[in-house]
C-alpha positions in Angstrom: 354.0 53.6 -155.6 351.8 51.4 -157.8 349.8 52.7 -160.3 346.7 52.3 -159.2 347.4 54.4 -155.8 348.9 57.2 -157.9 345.8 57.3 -160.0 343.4 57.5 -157.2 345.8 60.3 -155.4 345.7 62.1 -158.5 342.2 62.2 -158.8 341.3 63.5 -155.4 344.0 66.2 -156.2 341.8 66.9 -159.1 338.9 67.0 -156.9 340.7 69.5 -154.4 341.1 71.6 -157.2 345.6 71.2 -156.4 346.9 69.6 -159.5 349.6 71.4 -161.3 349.1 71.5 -165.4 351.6 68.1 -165.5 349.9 66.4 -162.8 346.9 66.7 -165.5 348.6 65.3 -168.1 350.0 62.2 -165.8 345.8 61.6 -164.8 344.8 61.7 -168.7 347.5 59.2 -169.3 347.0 56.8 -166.4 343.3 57.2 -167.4 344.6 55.1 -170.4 345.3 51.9 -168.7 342.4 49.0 -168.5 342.1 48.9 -164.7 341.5 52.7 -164.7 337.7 52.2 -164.9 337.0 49.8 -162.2 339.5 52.2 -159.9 337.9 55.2 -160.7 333.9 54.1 -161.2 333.0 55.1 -157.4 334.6 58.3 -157.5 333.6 59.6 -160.8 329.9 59.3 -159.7 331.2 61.4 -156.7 332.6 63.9 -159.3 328.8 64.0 -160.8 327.5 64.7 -157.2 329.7 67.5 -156.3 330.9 69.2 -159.8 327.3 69.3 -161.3 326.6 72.7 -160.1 330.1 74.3 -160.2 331.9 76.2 -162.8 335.4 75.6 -161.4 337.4 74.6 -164.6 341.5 74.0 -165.5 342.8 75.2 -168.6 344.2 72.7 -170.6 345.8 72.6 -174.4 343.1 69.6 -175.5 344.6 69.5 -178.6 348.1 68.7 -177.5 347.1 66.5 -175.0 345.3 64.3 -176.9 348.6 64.2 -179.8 350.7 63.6 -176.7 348.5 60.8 -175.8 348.7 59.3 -179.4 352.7 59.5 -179.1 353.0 57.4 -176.2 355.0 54.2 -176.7 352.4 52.7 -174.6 349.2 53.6 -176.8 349.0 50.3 -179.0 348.5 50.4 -182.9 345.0 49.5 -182.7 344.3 52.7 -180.3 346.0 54.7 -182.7 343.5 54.1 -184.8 340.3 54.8 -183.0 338.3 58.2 -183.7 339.0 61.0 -181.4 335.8 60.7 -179.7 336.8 56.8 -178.5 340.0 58.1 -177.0 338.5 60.9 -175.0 336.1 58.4 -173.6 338.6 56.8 -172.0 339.5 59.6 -170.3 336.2 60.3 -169.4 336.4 61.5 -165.9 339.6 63.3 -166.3 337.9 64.9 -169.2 335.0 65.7 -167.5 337.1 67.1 -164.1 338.8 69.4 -166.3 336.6 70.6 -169.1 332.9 70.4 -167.9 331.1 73.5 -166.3 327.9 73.0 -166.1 326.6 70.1 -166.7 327.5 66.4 -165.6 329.4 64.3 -167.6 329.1 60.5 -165.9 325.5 60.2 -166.9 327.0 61.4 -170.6 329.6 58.6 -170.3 327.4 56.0 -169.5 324.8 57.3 -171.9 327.4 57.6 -175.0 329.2 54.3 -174.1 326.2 52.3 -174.2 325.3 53.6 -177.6 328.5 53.3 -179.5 328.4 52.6 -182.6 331.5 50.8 -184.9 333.7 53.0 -186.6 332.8 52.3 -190.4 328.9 53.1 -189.1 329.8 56.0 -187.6 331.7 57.3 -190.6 329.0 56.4 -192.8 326.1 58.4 -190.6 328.5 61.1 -190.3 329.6 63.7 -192.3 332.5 66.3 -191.7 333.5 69.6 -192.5 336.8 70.8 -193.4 338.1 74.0 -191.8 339.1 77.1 -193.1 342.4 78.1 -195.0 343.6 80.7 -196.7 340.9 81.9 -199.2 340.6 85.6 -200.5 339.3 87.9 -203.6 341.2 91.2 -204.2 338.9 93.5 -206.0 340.7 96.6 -207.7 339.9 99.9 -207.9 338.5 99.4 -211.9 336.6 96.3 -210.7 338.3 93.2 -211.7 338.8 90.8 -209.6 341.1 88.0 -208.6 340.8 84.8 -207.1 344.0 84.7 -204.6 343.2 81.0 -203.7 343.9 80.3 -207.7 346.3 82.9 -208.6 350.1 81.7 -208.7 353.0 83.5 -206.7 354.3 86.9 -208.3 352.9 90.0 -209.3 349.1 89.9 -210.0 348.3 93.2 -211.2 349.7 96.2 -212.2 348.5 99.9 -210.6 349.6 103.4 -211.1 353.3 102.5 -210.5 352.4 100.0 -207.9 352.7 95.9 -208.2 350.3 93.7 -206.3 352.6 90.7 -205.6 351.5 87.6 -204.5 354.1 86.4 -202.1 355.5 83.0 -201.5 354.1 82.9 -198.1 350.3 83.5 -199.1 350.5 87.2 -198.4 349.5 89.8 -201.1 351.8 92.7 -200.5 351.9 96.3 -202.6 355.4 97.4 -203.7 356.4 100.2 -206.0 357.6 99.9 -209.3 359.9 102.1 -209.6 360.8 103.6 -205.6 362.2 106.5 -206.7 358.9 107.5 -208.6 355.5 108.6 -206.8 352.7 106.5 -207.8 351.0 108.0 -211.4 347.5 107.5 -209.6 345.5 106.1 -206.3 342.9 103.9 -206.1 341.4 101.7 -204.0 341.1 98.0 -203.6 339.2 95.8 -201.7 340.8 92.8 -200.1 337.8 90.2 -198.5 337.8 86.6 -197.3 334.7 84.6 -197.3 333.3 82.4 -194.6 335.7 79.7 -194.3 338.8 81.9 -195.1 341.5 84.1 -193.7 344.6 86.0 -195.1 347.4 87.9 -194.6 347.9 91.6 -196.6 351.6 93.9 -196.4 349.4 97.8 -197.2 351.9 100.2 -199.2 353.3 101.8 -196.1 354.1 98.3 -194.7 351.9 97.8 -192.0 350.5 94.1 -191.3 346.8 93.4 -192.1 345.3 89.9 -190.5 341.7 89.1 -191.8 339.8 86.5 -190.2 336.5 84.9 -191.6 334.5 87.0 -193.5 336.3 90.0 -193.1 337.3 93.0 -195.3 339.3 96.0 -195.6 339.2 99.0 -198.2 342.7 100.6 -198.7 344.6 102.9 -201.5 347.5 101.6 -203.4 349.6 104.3 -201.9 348.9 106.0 -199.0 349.2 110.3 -200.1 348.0 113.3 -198.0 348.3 114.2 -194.3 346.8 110.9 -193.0 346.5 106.7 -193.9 342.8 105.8 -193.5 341.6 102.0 -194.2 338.2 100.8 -193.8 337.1 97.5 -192.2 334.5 94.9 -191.5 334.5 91.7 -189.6 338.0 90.9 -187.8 341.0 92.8 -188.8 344.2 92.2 -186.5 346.8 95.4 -187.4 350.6 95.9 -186.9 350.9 99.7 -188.1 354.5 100.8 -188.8 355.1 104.4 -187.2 354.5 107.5 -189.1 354.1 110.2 -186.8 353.1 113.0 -189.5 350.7 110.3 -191.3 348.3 109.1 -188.5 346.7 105.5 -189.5 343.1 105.5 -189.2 340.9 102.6 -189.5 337.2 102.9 -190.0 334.3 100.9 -189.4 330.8 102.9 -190.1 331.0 105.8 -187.7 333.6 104.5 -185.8 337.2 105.2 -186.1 340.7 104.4 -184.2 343.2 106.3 -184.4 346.9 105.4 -184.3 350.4 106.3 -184.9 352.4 103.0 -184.9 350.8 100.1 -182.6 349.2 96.5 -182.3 345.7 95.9 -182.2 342.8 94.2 -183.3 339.2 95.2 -184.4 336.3 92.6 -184.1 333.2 94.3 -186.0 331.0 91.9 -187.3 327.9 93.1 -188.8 325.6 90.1 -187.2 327.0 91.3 -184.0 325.8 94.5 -181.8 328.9 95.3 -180.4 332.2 96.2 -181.6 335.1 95.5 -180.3 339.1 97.0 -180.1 341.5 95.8 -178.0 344.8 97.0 -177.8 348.2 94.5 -177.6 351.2 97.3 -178.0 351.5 100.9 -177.8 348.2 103.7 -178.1 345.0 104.2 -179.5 342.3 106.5 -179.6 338.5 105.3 -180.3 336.1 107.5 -181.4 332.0 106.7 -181.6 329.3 108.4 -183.7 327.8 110.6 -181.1 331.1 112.4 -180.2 331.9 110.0 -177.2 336.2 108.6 -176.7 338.5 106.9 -175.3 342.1 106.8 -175.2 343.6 102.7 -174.9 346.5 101.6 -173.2 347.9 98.3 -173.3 345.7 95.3 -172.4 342.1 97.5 -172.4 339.3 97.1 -174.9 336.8 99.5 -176.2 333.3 98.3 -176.7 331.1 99.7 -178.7 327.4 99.1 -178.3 325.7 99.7 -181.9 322.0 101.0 -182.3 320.1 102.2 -185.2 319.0 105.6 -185.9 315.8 107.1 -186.7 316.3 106.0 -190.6 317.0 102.5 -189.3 320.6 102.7 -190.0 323.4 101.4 -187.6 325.1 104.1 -185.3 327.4 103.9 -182.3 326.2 105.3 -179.4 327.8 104.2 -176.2 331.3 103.4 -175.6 333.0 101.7 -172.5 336.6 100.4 -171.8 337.3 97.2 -170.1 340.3 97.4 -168.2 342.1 93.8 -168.5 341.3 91.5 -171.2 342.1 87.6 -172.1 344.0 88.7 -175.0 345.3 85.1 -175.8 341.5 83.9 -176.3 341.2 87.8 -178.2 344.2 86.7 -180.4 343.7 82.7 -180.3 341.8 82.9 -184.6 345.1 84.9 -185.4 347.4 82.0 -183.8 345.3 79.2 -185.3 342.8 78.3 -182.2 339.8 78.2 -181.0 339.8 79.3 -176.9 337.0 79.0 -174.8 337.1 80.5 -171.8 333.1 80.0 -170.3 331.8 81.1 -173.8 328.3 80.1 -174.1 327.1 77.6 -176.7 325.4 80.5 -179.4 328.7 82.5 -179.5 330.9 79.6 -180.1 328.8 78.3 -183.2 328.8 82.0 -184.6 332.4 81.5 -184.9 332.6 77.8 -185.9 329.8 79.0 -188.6 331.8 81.5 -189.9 335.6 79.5 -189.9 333.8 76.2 -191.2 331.3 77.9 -193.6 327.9 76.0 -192.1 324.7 76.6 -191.3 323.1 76.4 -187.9 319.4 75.0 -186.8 318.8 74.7 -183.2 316.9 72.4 -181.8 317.4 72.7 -178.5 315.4 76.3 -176.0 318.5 76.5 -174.0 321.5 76.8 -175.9 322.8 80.0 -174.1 322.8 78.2 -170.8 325.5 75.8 -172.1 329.3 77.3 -171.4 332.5 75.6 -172.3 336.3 75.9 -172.0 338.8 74.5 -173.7 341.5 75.5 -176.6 341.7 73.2 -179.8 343.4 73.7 -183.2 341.4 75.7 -186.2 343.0 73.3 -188.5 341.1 70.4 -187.0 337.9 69.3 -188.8 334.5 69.9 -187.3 333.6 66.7 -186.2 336.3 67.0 -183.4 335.7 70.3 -182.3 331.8 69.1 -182.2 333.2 65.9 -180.4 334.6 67.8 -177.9 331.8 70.0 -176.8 329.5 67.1 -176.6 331.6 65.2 -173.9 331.2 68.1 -171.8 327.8 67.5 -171.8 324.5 69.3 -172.1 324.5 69.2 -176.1 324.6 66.5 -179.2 325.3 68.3 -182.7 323.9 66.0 -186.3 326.1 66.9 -189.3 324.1 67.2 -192.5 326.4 68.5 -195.4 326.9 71.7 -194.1 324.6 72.4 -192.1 324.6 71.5 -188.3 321.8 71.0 -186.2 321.9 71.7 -182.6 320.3 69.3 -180.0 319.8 69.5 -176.4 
């Protein structure tokens, strides 16, 4: 079968909505060759006609399929080379087909191709933004603080029989002294990451802590009493270890969940009206301000509608459960992705502004309207993850420093 009758069969596969996740892959990297364009042109106009008002989508790995594309033996030097964006383009109606929702790409194509620019121009009217790494300030209970990002491996302070140790692996972890001894004295620290940073923390009773983007979590040096009790903001994933006379409770304003020894993850951002815990392993109980619960099993998610009180201060008043959740897009920041799975436009800058550090200005009245999917790496820098929203089409971004302005 020649290659230009497997391209064309693939296609209308793609149209029919039948291709298999590597019948994907073998379009994007047919769409490589010269003679794809001239085979395809007809049809990808037909795409446009019939796709433009659909919201039928595949769920594709973007980022591995495009460093499987670079790999190939067949991909030449030269197209090694090119930006990101160049390489997509080639790919445009596969990209399209598999990535765009609501809007039409083909007029995109045509529109973007016609106004390229050279590579050195581009990089000169461009600017980028790193991403986020591990970045973190520990604040003791006596008010120093300490820049983790600049502190060396080992112990880093000293507390009431306790070491704060620096690990190796990035992590900040709290150890006794002496483990025959009880700690001299509790107090309480304050581990945050700013925009632009995550980390990792081991608490004293050895549970897991994992703080997204400006995020925080309040905690003792040693947990004493009948129960362990942690306070939160932002996005805190947990792994508790069990302790079934020392329930672990974490709190966020007037909300608390309550566990013995499981796997979830809090999202509780104070720009956001709703909170949010979903449950990966084992049992939870979430309690709101006004009295209101709910017990979690695996896979659910308690959302938490915030509203403020009389005084004008936040308070939970409504709680509901979602039965089944996506909890590979819930748990993509904790794996190091970005999933989208028909997330509009505003919610997906509210994370990129919090794991790239930028600002936002929008330009364009219909931002909402715009939804993508797609998955890509956190460690990729912003142009690309800008880059690939744009070819979905719909919406142009304009880096300035660090601030990015939104067109329509």
């Amino acid at each position: 079968m020649s290659q230009e009758v497997r391209l064309r069969q693939l296609f209308d596969r793609y149209l029919a909505g039948q291709c298999t996740a590597g019948e994907i892959e073998e379009l994007v990297m047919l769409m490589q060759k010269e003679e794809a364009e001239t085979t395809l042109s007809p049809r990808m106009f037909e795409l446009w006609q019939k796709t433009k008002n659909k919201q039928k989508v595949y769920d594709v790995d973007w980022q591995g399929m495009y460093d499987r594309v670079l790999s190939q033996k067949g991909v030449n030097q030269k197209e090694r080379k090119r930006p990101f964006n160049y390489i997509l383009l080639r790919v445009a109606a596969a990209v399209i087909a598999l990535v765009a929702i609501s809007v039409g790409i083909y007029l995109g194509y045509n529109e973007i191709s016609n106004r390229q620019v050279p590579a050195e121009q581009a990089h000169k009217s461009q600017q980028d933004v790193l991403p986020g790494g591990n970045k973190a300030v520990l604040t003791l209970g006596n008010g120093r603080v300490i820049n983790l990002n600049a502190a060396a491996s080992g112990a880093v302070a000293n507390q009431g029989g306790m070491q704060v140790i620096k690990l190796d692996s990035g992590q900040l972890a709290y150890r006794a002294a002496d483990r025959s001894a009880s700690p001299d004295e509790v107090e309480y620290n304050t581990l945050a990451t700013p925009r632009g940073g995550q980390y990792q923390l081991i608490l004293p009773d050895g549970s897991k802590v994992w703080l997204n983007a400006a995020s925080s979590i309040r905690f003792p040096t040693a947990f004493m009493g009948k129960k362990r009790e942690v306070e939160i903001s932002g996005e805190v994933y947990f792994e508790i270890a069990e302790n079934a006379r020392m329930p672990f409770i974490v709190k966020k304003g007037d909300m608390k969940v309550q566990v013995l020894g499981t796997h979830f993850n809090v999202k509780a951002y104070d720009d956001e009206v709703k909170t949010k815990v979903t449950l990966l392993e084992g049992k939870v109980k979430v309690t709101s301000g006004n009295g209101g619960s709910a017990v979690l099993k695996h896979g659910q998610q308690a959302i938490l509608q915030r509203f403020q009180n009389g005084s004008g201060q936040p308070t939970t008043q409504k709680i509901s459960v979602k039965e089944e959740v996506d909890l590979e897009e819930i748990m993509a920041w904790k794996e190091g992705l970005f999933v989208f799975r028909n997330d509009d436009l505003i919610s997906i800058m509210q994370r990129l502004q919090r794991w790239y550090d930028i600002h936002l200005e929008y330009e364009s009245n219909d931002a909402s309207a715009s939804h993508f999917t797609g998955t890509i790496s956190r460690d990729a820098d912003l142009s690309k993850v800008l880059k690939m929203l744009e070819l979905t089409g719909g919406v142009h971004f304009e880096i300035k420093e660090k601030t990015i302005i939104i067109k329509s």
